[in-house]
VOGUGU-700598 format. One line per field, with one value per residue: residue number from 1; residue in three letters; chain; x, y, z of N, C-alpha, C in turn. Coordinates in steps of 0.1 Angstrom, whole numbers, plus 5000, padded with zeros to 4 digits. Layout:
<sites>
seq: (NUM,...) $
type: (ALA,...) $
mol: (A,...) $
n.xx: (X,...) $
n.yy: (Y,...) $
n.zz: (Z,...) $
ca.xx: (X,...) $
ca.yy: (Y,...) $
ca.zz: (Z,...) $
c.xx: (X,...) $
c.yy: (Y,...) $
c.zz: (Z,...) $
</sites>
This chain:
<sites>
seq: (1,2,3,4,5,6,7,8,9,10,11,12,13,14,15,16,17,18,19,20,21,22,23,24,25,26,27,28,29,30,31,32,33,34,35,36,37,38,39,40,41,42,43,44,45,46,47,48,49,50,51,52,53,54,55,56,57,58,59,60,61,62,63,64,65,66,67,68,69,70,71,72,73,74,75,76,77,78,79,80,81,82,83,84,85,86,87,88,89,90,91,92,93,94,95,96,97,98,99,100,101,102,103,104,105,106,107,108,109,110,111,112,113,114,115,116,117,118,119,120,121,122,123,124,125,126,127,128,129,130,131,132,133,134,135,136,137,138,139,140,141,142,143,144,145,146,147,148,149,150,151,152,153,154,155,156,157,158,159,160,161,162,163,164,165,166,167,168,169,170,171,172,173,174,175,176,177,178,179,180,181,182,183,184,185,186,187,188,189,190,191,192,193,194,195,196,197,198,199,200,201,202,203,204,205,206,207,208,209,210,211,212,213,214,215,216,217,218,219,220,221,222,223,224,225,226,227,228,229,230,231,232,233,234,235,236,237,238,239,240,241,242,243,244,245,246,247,248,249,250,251,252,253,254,255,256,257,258,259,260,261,262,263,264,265,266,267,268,269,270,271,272,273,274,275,276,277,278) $
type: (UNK,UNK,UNK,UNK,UNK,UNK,UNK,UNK,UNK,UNK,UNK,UNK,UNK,UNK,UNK,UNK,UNK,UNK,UNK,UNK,UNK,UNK,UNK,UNK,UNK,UNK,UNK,UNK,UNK,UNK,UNK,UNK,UNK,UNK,UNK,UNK,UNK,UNK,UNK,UNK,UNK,UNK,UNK,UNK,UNK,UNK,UNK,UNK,UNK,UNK,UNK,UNK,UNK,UNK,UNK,UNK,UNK,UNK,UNK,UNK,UNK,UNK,UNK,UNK,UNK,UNK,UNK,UNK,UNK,UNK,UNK,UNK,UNK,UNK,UNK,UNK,UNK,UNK,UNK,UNK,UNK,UNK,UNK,UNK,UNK,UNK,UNK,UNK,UNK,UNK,UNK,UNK,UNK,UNK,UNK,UNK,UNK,UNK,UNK,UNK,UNK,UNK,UNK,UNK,UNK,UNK,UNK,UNK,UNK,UNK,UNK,UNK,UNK,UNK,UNK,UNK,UNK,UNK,UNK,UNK,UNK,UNK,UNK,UNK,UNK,UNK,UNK,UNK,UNK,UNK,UNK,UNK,UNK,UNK,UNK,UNK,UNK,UNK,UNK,UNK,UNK,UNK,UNK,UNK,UNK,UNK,UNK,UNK,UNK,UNK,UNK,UNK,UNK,UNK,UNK,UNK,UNK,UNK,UNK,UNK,UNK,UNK,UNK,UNK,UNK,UNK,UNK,UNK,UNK,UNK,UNK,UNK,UNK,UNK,UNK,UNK,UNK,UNK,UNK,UNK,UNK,UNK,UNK,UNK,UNK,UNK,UNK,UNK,UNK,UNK,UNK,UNK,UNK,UNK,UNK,UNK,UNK,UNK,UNK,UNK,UNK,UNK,UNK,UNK,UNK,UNK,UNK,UNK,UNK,UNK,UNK,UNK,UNK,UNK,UNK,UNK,UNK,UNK,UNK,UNK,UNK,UNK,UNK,UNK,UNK,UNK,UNK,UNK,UNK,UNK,UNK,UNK,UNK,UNK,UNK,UNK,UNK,UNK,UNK,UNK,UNK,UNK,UNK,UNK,UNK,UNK,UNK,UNK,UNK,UNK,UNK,UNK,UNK,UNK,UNK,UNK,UNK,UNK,UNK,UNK,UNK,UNK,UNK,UNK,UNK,UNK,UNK,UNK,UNK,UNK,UNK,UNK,UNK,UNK,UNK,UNK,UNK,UNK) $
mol: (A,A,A,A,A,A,A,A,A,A,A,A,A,A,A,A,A,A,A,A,A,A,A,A,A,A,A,A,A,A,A,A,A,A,A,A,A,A,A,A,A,A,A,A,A,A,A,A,A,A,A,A,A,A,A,A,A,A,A,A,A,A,A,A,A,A,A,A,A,A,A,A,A,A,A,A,A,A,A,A,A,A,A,A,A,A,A,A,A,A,A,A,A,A,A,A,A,A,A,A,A,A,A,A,A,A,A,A,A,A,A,A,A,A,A,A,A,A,A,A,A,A,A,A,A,A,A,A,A,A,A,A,A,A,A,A,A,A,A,A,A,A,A,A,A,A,A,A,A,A,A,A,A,A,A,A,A,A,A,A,A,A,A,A,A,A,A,A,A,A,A,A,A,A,A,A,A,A,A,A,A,A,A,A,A,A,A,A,A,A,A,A,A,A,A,A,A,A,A,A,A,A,A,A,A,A,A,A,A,A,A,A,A,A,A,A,A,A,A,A,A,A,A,A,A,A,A,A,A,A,A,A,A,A,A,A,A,A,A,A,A,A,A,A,A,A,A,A,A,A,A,A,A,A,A,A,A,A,A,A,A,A,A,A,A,A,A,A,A,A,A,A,A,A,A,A,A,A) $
n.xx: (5008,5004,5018,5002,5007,5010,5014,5028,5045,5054,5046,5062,5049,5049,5065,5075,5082,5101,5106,5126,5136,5156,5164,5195,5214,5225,5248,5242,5242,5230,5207,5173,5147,5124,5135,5162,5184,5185,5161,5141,5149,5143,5112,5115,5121,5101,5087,5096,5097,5070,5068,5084,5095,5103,5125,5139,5149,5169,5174,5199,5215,5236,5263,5259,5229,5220,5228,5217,5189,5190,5195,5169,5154,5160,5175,5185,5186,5206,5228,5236,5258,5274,5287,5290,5311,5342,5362,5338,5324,5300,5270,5244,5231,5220,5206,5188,5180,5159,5173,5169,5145,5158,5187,5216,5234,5249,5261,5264,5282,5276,5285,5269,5272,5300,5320,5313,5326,5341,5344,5330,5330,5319,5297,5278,5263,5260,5264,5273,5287,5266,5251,5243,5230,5227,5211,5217,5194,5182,5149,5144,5123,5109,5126,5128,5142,5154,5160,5170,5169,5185,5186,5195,5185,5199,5190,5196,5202,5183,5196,5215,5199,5184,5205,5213,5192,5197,5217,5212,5189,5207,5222,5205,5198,5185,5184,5159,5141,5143,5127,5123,5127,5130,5138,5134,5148,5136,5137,5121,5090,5066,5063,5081,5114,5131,5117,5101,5122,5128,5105,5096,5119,5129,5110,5099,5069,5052,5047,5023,5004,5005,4991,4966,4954,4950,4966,4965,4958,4973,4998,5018,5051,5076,5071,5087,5085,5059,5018,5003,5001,4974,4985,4992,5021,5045,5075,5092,5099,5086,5092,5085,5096,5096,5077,5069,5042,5020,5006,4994,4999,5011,5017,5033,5021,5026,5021,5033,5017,5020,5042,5069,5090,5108,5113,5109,5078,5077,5077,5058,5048,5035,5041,5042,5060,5067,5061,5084,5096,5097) $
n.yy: (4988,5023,5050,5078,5110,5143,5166,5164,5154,5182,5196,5219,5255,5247,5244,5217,5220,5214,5216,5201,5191,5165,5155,5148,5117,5103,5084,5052,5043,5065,5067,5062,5033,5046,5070,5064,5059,5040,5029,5051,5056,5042,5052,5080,5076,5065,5086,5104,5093,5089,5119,5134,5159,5190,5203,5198,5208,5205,5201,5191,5172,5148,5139,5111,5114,5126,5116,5094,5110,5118,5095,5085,5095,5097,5093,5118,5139,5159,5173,5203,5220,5220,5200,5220,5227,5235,5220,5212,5187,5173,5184,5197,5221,5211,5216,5198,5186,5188,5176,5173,5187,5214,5233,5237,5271,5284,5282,5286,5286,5300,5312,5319,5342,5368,5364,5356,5345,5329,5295,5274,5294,5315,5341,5352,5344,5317,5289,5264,5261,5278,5276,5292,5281,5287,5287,5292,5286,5275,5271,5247,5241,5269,5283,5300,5321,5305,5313,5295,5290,5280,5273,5265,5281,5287,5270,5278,5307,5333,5360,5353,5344,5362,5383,5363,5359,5386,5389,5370,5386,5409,5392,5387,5410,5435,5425,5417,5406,5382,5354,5336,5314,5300,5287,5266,5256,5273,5274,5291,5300,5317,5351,5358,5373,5372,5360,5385,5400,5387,5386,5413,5437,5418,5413,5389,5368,5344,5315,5300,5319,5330,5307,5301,5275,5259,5230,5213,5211,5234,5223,5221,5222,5210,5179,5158,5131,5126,5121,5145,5176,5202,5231,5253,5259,5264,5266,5257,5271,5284,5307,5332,5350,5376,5377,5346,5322,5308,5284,5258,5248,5232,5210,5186,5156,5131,5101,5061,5037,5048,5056,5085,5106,5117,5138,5163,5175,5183,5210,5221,5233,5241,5255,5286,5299,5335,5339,5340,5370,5382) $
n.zz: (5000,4996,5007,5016,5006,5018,5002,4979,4946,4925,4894,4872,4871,4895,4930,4954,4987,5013,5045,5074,5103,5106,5132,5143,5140,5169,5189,5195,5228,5234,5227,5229,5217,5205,5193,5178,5151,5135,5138,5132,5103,5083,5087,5080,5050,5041,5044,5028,5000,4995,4995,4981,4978,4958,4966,4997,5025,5053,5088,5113,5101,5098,5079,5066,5068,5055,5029,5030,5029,5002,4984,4992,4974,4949,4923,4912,4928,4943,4969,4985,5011,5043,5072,5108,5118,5121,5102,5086,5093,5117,5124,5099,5076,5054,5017,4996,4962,4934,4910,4886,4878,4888,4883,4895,4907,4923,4951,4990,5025,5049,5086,5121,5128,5139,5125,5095,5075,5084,5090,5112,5132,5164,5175,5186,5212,5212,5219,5204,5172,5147,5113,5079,5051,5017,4987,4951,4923,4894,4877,4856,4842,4830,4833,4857,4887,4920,4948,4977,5011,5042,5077,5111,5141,5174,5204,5229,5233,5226,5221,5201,5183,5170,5163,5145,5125,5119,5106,5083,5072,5063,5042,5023,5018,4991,4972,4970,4950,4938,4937,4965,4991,5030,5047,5084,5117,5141,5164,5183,5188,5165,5161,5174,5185,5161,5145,5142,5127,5103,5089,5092,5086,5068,5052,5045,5040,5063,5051,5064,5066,5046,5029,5001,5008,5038,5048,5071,5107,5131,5138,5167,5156,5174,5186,5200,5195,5206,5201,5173,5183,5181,5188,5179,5183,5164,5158,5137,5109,5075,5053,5023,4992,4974,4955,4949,4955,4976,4975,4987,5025,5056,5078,5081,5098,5102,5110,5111,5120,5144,5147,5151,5123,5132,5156,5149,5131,5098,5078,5055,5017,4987,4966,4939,4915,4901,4866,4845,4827,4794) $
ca.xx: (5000,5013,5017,4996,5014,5004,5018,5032,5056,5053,5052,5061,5055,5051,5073,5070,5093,5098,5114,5125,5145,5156,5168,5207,5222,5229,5253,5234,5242,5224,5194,5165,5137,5120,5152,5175,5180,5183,5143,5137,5153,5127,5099,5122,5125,5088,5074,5102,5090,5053,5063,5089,5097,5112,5135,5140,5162,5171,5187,5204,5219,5251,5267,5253,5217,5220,5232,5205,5175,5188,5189,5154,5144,5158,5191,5185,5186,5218,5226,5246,5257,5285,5290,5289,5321,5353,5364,5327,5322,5290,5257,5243,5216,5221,5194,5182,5169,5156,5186,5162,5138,5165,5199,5225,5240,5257,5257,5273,5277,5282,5288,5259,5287,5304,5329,5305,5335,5351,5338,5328,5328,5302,5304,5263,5261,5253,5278,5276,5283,5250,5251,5229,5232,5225,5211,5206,5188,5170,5141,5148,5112,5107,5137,5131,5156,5149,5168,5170,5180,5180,5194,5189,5193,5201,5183,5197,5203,5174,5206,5219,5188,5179,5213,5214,5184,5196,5228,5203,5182,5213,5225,5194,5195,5198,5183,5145,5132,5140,5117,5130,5119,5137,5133,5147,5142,5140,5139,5112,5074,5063,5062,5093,5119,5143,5110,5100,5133,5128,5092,5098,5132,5134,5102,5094,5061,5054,5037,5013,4991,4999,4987,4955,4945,4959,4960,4962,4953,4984,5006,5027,5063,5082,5067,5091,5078,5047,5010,5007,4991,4973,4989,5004,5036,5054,5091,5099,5096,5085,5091,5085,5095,5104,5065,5062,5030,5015,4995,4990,5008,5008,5031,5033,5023,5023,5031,5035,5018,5022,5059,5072,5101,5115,5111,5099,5070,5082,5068,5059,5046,5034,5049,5041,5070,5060,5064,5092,5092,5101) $
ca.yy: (5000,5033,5061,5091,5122,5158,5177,5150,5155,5193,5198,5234,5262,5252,5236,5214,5227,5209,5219,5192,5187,5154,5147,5137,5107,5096,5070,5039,5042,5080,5072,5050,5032,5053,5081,5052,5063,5025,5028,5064,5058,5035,5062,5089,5074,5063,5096,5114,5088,5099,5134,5136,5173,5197,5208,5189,5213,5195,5206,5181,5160,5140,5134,5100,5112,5132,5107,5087,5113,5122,5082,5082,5107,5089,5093,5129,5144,5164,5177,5211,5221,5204,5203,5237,5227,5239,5213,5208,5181,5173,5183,5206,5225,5208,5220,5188,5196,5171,5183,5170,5200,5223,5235,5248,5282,5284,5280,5289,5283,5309,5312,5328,5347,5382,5364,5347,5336,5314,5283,5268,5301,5316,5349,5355,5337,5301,5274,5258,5265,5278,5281,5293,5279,5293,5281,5294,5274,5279,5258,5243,5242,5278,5298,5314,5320,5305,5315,5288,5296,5274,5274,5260,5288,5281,5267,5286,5323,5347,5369,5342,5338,5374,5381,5354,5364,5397,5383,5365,5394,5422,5387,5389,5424,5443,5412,5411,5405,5370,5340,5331,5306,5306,5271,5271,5255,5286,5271,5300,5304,5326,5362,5357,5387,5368,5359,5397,5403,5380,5385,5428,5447,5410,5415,5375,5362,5329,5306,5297,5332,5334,5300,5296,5265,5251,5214,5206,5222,5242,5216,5218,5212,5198,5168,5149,5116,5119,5119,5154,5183,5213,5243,5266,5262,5265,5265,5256,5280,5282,5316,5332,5359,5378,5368,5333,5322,5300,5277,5254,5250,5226,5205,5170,5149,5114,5090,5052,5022,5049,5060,5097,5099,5128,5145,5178,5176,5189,5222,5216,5241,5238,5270,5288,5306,5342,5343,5352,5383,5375) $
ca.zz: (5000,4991,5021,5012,5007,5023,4995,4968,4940,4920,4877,4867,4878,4912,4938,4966,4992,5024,5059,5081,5115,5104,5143,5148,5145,5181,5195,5202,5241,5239,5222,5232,5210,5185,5187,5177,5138,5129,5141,5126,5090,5071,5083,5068,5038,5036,5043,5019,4989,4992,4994,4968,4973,4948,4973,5009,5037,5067,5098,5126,5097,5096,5058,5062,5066,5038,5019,5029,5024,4984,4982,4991,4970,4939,4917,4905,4936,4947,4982,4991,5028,5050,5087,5112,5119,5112,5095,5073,5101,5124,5121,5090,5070,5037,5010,4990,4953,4924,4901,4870,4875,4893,4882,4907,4895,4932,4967,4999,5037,5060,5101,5121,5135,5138,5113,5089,5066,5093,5094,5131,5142,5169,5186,5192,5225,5211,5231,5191,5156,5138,5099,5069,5039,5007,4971,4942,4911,4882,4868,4842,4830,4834,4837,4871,4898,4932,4963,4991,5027,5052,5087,5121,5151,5190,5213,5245,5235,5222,5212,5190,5174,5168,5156,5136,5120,5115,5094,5073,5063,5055,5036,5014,5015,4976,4961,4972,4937,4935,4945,4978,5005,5042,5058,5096,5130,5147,5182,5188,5178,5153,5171,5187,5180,5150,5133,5136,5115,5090,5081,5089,5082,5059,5036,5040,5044,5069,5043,5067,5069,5033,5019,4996,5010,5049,5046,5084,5118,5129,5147,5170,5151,5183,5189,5208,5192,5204,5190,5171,5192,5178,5201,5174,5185,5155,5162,5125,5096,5062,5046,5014,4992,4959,4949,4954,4959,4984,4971,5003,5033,5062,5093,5087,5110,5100,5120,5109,5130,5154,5151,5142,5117,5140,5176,5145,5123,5088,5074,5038,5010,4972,4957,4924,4907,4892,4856,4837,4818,4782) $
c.xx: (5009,5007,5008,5005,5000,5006,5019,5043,5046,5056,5054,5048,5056,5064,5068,5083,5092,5112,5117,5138,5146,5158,5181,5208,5226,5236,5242,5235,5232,5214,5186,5154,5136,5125,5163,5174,5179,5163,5135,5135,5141,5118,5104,5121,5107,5082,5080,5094,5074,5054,5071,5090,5108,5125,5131,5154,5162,5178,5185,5212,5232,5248,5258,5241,5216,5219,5218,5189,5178,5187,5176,5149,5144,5174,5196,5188,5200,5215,5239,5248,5273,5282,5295,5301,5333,5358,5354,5322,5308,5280,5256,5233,5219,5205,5202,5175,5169,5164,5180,5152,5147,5180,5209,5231,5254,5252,5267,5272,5285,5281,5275,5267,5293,5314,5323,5311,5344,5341,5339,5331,5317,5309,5292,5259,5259,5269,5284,5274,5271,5256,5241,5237,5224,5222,5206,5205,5177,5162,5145,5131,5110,5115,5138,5139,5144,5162,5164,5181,5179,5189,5185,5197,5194,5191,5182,5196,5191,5183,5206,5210,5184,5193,5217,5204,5186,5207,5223,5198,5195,5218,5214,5192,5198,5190,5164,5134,5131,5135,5130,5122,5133,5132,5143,5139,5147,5143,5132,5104,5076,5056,5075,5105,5127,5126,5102,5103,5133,5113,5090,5106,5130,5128,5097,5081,5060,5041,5024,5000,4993,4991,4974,4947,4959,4954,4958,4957,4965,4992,5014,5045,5068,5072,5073,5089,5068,5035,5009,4997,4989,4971,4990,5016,5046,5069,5101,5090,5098,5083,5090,5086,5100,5093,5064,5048,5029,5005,4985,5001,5002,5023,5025,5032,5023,5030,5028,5033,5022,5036,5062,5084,5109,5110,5104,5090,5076,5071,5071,5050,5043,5027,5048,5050,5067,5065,5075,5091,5098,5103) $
c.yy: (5012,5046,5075,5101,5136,5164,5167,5161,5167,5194,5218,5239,5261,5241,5230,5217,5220,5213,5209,5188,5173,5149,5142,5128,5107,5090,5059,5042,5052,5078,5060,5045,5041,5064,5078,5058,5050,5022,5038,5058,5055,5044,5072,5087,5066,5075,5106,5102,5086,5112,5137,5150,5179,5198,5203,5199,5210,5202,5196,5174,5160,5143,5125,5101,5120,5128,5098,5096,5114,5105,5081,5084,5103,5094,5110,5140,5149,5174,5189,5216,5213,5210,5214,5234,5231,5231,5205,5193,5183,5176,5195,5209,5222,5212,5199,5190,5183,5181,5176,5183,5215,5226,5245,5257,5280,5283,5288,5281,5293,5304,5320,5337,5362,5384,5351,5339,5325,5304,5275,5282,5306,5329,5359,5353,5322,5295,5268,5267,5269,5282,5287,5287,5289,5294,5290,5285,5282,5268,5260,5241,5257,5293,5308,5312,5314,5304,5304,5291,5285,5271,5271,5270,5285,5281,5273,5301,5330,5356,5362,5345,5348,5383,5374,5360,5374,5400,5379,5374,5406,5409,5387,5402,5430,5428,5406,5404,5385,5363,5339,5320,5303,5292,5271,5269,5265,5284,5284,5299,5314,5342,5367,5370,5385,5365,5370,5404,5402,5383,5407,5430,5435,5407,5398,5378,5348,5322,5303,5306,5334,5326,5298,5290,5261,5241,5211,5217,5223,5233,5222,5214,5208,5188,5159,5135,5119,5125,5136,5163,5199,5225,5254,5274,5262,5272,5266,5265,5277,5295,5323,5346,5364,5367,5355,5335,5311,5288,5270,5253,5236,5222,5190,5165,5136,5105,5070,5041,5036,5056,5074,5092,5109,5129,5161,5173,5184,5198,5218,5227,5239,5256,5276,5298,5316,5339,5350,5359,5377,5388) $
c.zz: (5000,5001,5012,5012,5013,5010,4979,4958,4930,4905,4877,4860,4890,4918,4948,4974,5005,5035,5069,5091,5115,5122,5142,5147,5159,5188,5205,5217,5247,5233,5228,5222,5197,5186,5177,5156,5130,5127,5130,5104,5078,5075,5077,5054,5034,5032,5028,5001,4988,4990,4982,4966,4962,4953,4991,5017,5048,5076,5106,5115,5098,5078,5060,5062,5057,5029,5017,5022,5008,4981,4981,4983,4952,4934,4911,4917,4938,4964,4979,5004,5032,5066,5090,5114,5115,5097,5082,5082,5109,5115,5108,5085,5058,5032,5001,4977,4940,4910,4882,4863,4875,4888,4889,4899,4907,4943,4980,5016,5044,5075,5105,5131,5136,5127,5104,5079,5074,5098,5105,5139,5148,5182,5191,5202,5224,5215,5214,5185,5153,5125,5089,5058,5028,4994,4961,4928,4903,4878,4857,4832,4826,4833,4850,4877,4905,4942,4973,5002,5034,5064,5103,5136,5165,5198,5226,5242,5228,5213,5200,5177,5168,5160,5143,5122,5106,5100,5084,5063,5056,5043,5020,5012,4998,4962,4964,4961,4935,4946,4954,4993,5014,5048,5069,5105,5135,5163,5191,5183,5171,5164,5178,5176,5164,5143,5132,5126,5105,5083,5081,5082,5066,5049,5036,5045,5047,5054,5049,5063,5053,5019,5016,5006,5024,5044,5062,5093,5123,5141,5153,5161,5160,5187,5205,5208,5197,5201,5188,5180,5183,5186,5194,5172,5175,5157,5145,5115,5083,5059,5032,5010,4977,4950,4940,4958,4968,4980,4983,5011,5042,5072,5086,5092,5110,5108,5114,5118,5143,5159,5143,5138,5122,5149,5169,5134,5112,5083,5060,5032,4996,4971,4945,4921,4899,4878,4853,4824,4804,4772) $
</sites>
């Protein structure tokens, strides 16, 4: 039997765009049950071959789950990003893009930092690395640009996170015109002072309040594995900008026999690309 999708697989001009705190890898000793990514992986890779996004940005991952989600996703798929680390090591915000519809022009990875060209640096108050990544791609059906951001900010500092933020938007600053979407566990709700930044001074709109059609009721994205709860706590972002459209929006919540394929519900999106001028 074949998993339903929330969103499913996108033809031009739209996109399906998906946000998703895959959850860390763990050492066996540190994880229990359904954390264990040996447990996790097969629902990862179930829910990602129902949904089949245009573009798939993850934050928590290893190389190896990277590796694993463009696996999932099929042979066309390409990944950019590396670990916050100095060395391109640990955890990361790789973007994920179906390299059949999409063509990389370039990319980048910056620091969320005071020195955003030194890699593994951090001088916001976060104890860790934070990065953004940076894509840009053209359809290939279509010819439009699309900007992808995607970054995962601190859990302990407010500063951090509001700084971080603030790096993000002068980084997009000068260039508002092109399609842009902003995927990012923000580790804050929606109101909170860094998603002031980014949707004021930074010109985005949250997909949510701007899409057509909601598909679900407004989950919760931390979960924590268990069953999904409708609070509004949105923690993870889906942003848009440089008229994109919204088509629908929604949180994933699917769970398998019972089992989440993360501790976050993934924010997902089906995106229309304005017209290019001719």
């Amino acid at each position: 039997m074949t998993d339903l999708p929330l969103v499913g697989p996108a033809s031009a001009p739209d996109l399906s765009i998906m946000g998703f705190n895959i959850r860390r890898r763990l050492p066996r000793l540190l994880s229990r049950g359904r954390d264990r990514w040996a447990t996790r992986a097969p629902l990862v890779g179930r829910l990602l071959a129902a949904e089949r996004p245009t573009v798939v940005a993850l934050q928590e991952s290893f190389a190896d789950q990277t590796d694993f989600v463009a696996h999932s996703l099929g042979t066309q798929y390409r990944a950019v990003g590396r670990g916050r680390n100095a060395d391109g090591g640990g955890e990361g915000c790789p973007v994920i893009y179906d390299s059949d519809r999409l063509e990389l022009i370039d990319w980048r990875q910056l620091a969320l930092s005071g020195t955003p060209q030194a890699a593994g640096s951090r001088s916001f108050g976060n104890p860790m690395p934070r990065v953004v990544v940076v894509a840009r791609l053209r359809d290939r059906s279509t010819g439009a640009a699309l900007r992808v951001v995607n970054t995962h900010l601190d859990p302990f500092s407010a500063r951090s996170r509001l700084l971080g933020a603030r790096l993000i938007v002068d980084l997009l600053s000068g260039d508002a015109d092109t399609p842009t979407v902003l995927t990012c566990d923000a580790n804050a709700p929606t109101g909170s002072p860094a998603y002031r930044e980014l949707t004021g001074r930074g010109g985005l709109a949250d997909a949510w309040h701007a899409a057509d059609q909601l598909l679900t009721p407004e989950w919760n994205t931390y979960s924590g594995y268990r069953a999904p709860r409708a609070g509004g706590r949105r923690i993870d972002w889906l942003l848009v900008g440089g008229g994109l459209r919204v088509l629908r929006a929604g949180v994933n919540a699917t769970r398998f026999d019972g089992g989440a394929a993360s501790d976050h519900e993934p924010v997902q999106a089906l995106l229309r690309l304005p017209a290019v001028a001719v």
